[in-house]
N, C-alpha and C positions, 0 to 999 in steps of 0.2 A: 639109783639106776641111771646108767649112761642115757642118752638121747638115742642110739644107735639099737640100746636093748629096749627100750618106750615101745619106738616105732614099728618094734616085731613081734607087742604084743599082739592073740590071737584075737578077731574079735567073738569067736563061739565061746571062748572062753567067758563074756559077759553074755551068756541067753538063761533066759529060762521058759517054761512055758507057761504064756498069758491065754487061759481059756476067753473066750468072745462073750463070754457071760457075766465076767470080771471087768468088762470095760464100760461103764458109765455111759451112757446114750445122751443122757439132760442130767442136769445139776439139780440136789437134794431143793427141795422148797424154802427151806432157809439156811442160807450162807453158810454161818457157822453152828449149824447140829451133824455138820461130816465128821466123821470118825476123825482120830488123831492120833498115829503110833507115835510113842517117847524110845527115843535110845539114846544113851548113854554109857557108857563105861562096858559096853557089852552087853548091858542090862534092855530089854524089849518088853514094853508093858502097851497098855492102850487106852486114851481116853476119848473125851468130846472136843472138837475145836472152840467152841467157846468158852473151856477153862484153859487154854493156849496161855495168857497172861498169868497163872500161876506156876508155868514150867518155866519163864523166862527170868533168870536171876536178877535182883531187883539192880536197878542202877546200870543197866545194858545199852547197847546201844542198838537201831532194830535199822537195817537198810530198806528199803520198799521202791521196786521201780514201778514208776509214775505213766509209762509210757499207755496210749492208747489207743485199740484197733481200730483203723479205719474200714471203711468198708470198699476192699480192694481188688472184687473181682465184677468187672465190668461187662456184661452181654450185650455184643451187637449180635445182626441179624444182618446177611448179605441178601443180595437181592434174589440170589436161587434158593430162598430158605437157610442156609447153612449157620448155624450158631459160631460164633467165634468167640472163646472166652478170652479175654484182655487183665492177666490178675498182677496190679501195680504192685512191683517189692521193692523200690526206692526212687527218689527222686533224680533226676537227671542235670535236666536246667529249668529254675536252679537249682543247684544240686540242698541247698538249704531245706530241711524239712518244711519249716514254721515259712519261709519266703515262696517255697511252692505254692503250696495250702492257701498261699491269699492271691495267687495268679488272675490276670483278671485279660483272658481273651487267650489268652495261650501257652503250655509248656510241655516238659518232655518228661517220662519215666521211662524203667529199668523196667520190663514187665517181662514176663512168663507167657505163651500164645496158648492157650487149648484150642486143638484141632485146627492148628497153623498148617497144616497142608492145603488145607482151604482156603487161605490165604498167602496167595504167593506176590500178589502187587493190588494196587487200587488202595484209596481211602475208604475206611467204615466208617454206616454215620448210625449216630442213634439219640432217637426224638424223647427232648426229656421233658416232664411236666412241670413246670415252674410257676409259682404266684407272678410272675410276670409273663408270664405265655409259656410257648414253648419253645423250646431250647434244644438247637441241634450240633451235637456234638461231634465231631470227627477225628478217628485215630489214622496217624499215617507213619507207616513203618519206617526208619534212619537208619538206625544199624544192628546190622543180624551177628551174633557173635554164638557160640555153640547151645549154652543152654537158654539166654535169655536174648532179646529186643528191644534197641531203646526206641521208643514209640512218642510221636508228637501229638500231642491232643490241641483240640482249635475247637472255640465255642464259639455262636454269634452273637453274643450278648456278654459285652462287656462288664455290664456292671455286677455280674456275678464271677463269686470266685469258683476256681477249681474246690474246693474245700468244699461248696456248696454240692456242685453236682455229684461228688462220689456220693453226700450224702443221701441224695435223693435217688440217685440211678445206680450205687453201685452195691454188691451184698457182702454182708459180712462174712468174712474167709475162714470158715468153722474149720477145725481139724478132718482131715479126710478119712481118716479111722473110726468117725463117728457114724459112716455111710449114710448119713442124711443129709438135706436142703438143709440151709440157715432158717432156721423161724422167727419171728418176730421175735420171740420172748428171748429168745439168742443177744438182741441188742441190749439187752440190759445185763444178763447171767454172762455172759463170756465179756463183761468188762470188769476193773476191782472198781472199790467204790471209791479209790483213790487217783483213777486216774485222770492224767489229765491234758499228756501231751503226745499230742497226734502222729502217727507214726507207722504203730505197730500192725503187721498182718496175721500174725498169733499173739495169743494173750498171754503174758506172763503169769501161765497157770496158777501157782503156789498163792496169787493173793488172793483169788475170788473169792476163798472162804471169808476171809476179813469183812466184818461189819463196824458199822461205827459204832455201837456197844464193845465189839473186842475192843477198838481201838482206842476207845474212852478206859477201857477198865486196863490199858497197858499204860496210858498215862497216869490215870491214879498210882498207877503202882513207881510211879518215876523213870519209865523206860524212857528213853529219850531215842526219838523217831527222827533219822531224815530220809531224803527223797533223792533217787538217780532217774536216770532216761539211760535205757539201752531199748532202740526200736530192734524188735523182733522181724528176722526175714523169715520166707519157708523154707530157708535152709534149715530152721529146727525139725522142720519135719525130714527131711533129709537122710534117707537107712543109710548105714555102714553098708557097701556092697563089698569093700574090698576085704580082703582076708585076713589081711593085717592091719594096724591101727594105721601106720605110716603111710598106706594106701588112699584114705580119705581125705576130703580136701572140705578144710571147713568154710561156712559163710563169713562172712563181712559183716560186723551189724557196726551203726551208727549208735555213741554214748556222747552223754552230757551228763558231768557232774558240776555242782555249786560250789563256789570256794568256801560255803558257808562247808558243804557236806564233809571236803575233803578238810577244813580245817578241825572239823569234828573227830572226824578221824586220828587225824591226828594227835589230838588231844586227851584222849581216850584209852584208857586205863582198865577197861572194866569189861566180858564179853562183849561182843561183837556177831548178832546172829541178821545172817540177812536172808530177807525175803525172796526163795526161788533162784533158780539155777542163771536165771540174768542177774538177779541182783550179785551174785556171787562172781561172775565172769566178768562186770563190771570193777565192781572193787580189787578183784583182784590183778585186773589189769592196770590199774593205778601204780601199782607197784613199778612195774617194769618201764611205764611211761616215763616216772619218775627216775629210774635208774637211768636210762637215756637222758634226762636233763643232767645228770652229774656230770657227763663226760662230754655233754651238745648241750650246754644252756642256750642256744639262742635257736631250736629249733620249731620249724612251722606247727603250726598245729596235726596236719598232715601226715608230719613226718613222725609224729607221737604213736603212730596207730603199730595197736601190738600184733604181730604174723603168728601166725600157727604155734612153730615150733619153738620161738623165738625164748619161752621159760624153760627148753630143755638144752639150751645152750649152754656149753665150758663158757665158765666168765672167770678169767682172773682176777680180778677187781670187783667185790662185792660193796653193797650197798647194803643199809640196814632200812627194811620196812621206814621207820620212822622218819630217816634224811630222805628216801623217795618221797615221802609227801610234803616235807619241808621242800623240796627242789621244786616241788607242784606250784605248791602258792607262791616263792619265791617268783617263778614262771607266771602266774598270774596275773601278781602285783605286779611287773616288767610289762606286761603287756596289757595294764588296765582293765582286765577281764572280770568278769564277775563268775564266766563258765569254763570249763575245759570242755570243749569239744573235740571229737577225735572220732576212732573207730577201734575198734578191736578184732582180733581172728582167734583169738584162743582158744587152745582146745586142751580140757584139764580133766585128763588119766591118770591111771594107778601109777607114781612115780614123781608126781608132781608134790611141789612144797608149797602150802598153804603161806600166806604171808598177815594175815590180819582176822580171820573167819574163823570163830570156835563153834558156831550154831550155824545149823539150815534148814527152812521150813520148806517144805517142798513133798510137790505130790508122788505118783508110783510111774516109773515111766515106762517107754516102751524096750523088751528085749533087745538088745545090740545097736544101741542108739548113743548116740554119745551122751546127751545125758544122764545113762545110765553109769557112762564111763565118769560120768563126774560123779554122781556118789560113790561110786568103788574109793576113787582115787579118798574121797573124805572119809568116810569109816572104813577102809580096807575092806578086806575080805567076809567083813560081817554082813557087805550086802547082802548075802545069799540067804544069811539065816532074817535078816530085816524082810525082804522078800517073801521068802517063806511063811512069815510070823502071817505078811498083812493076805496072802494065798490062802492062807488057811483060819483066818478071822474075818473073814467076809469082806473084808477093805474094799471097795473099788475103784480101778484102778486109772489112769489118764484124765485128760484136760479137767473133765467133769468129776471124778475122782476124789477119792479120801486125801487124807495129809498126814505132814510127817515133822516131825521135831527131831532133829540130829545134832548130835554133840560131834565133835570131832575125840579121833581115839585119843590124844593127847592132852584133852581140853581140864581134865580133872586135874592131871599134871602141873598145866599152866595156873591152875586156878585155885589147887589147892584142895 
């Protein structure tokens, strides 16, 4: 498919209907006893997620993003009463995740305003409880831009970092389809038990179910595991409004991969299943970062970040998967890096070509959402009947939700 016939798919054409009774409220009691549909070759069965490590071919390689929710919505209180929600979706100055997080008196974020009418000037301040007293915080608006504000925060007490006060004053950004408060019990359940870098305002659903029992009995089995960072914004929450695909405008999210991850990668001969629809848009944009260093070897890190439409582009000059990520480390080792930092915008629908991905573990998402749009684009048009199978097998669906083992249609092809 051309980029031109991409862009005009319908988005009705990816709905179905998700009864409100199907959607998980809190997560099972134990991680991995959620249900787990297999598809393969067209084929739809269903088991438990904790035999998950005997559907993964031995000698695999498994991706898992790392990344972890902070807790990113912030409540002041004005002085006529009025709530103002403050919900941080990326760092400003500086704009470095990990260099924000250790701020010590001052910095800036990219935030979201709830009930920003309320706020049209003046500094918010809000009084936090700290083992050193108490600590007052203040937000002050810089610049308004359509949907978001980048907003300055100022503590009086130095010796604490920003890292600290989200942790203590801010609440964990639970999906909004769950129509409830965050609970306490939230801080533990809406994180995987692998993560570990600070970042994310949604959870990279697909791992919660992971226990370190799965993850022990994927090693016995010789699966060989590594680890990405793609911080999640709420642009994943984000509906398709427009009518056609080409209409939508996806988020930005911030990736870091390892030269250890991406030389795995490349070295690797054997399936390929990754953890969740980031780990997937992660890797997969390696590829096209990679094809930009064949032709701009000496470009900024910056200048690596892959745009929307950018994999539905005529290219005369192809590249093969393998030299994209030899171009990668090559780029590394040049510039003494141990990471590839960058960003990504990609948005991967029916039409796109997989470059490295034969597996995807991944939960039930929401009707007309682009994630949905990425499993079509991975087993074709079988979603409907995948869909269907877990509709009519009790599965439950979103954040809190059952899982899923996907093969890609080709993957028996490849693999024999």
């Amino acid at each position: 498919m051309k980029k031109i016939e991409i862009e005009q798919l319908q988005i009705t054409d990816f709905n179905y209907i998700l009864p409100e009774e199907k959607i998980a409220k809190y997560p099972l009691e134990k991680r991995d006893s959620s249900k787990l549909l297999l598809y393969a070759g067209g084929n739809i069965s269903s088991s438990v997620f904790s035999s998950l490590p005997e559907y993964i071919p031995s000698n695999s390689l498994m991706i898992f993003n790392n990344t972890r929710v902070i807790h990113a919505r912030l409540l002041f209180r004005k002085d006529t009463g009025a709530q103002i929600e403050v919900f941080c979706l990326s760092p400003a100055e500086p704009s470095d995740y990990a260099l924000n997080f250790q701020q010590r008196g001052s910095c800036s974020w990219h935030c979201m305003i709830g009930n920003a009418k309320r706020w049209k000037e003046g500094v918010l301040q809000l009084k936090i409880v700290h083992e050193k007293g108490i600590i007052t915080l203040s937000a002050e608006k810089k610049e308004v831009r359509e949907n978001e504000v980048t907003v300055e925060f100022s503590w009086d007490d130095p010796s604490v970092t920003f890292s600290e006060l989200l942790e203590i004053a801010g609440k964990l950004p639970i999906p909004p389809y769950l129509n409830r408060p965050a609970e306490t019990s939230d801080d533990e359940t809406y994180q995987t038990v692998y993560s570990r870098i600070e970042g994310s305002v949604a959870a990279p659903t697909a791992g919660l179910h992971f226990t370190n029992e799965v993850m022990d009995a994927l090693h016995r089995k010789g699966i060989k595991t590594d680890e990405v960072t793609l911080h999640v914004g709420a642009g994943t929450f984000k509906p398709v409004k427009s009518q056609i695909i080409g209409g939508h405008e996806m988020h930005t999210e911030c990736i870091s991969v390892s030269r250890k991850a991406i030389a795995d990668l490349y070295e690797n001969v054997n399936p390929l299943i990754v953890v969740g629809t980031t780990s997937m848009r992660t890797v997969e944009s390696l590829y096209y970062m990679g094809r930009k260093l064949q032709f701009n070897p000496d470009l900024l890190p910056h200048e690596l970040t892959v745009t929307q439409w950018e994999p539905y582009e005529e290219e005369n000059e192809r590249v093969s998967p393998k030299q994209a990520l030899k171009n990668l480390l090559d780029y590394l080792d040049r510039q003494q890096a141990d990471h590839l930092i960058s960003s990504t915008q990609i948005i991967i629908v029916p039409g796109y070509k997989f470059h490295f991905v034969d597996g995807l573990v991944t939960n039930f998402h929401q009707p007309q959402s682009t994630l949905l749009l990425l499993i079509a684009a991975f087993v074709g048009n079988d979603w409907r009947n995948i869909y269907e199978y877990a509709l009519t097998h009790d599965f439950r669906f979103l954040s809190y939700g059952d899982s899923s083992l996907l093969f890609s249609s080709d993957f028996t092809l490849k693999n024999g």
